[in-house]
SELOSE-753968 format. One record per residue (C-alpha): residue in three letters; x, y, z. Coordinates in steps of 0.25 Angstrom, whole numbers, padded with zeros to 4 digits, always signed. Each point is the difference from the previous one (the first is absolute). Layout:
ALAXYZ ...
//
This chain:
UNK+0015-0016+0056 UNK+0005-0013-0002 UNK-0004-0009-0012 UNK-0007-0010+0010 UNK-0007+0012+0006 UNK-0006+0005-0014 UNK-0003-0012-0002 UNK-0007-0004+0011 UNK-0008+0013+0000 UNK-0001-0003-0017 UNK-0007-0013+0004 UNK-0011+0007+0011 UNK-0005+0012-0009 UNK+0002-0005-0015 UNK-0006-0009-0007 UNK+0005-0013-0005 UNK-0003+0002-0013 UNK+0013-0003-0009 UNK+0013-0005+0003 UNK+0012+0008+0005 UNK+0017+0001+0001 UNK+0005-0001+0012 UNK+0006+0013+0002 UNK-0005+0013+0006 UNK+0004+0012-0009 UNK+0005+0012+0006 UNK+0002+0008-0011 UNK+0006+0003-0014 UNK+0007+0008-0011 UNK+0000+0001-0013 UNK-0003-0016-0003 UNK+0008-0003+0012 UNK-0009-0004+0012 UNK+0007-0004+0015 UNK-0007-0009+0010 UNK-0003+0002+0017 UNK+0013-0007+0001 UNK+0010+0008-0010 UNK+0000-0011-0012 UNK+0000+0007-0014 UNK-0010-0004-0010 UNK-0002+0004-0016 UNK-0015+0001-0003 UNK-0003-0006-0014 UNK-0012-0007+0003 UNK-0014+0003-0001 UNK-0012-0001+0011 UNK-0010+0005+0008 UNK+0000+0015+0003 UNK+0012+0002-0013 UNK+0010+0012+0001 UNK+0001+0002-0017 UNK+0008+0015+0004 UNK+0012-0007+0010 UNK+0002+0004+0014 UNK+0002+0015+0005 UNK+0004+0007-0012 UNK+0002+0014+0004 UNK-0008+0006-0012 UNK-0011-0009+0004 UNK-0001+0002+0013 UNK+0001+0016-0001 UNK-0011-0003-0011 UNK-0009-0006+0009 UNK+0003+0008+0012 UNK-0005+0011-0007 UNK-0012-0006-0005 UNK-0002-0005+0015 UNK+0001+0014+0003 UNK-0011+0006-0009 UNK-0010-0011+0006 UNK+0002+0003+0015 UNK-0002+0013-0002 UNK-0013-0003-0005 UNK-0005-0005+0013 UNK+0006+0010+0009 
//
């Protein structure tokens, strides 16, 4: 999608509550995060919905993975 699309449907299912870069973030790593259109960012500012851990650490992620795992099988 492209950054006028998200932001299109942004604006028809969320609520205009706060303010908001212009960009569409795709992705991240570590404290790098990329947008829909291939720019590069560094995340050192803090906001609504906080990543505090950095973006796709493997431990991390097998960490929660895991943890995921034990939950589903509850309810299967």
């Amino acid at each position: 999608m492209t950054y006028q699309e998200l932001k299109s449907e942004e604006q028809q299912y969320v609520m205009q509550t706060y303010g908001r870069f212009p960009i569409a973030l795709d992705h991240g790593q570590g404290a790098q995060l990329w947008d829909v259109e291939g720019n590069r960012y560094i995340d050192l500012a803090s906001g609504i919905g906080v990543n505090c851990l950095g973006y796709n650490h493997p431990v991390l992620t097998h960490a929660i993975e895991a943890y995921v795992s034990v939950l589903a099988s509850d309810y299967t």
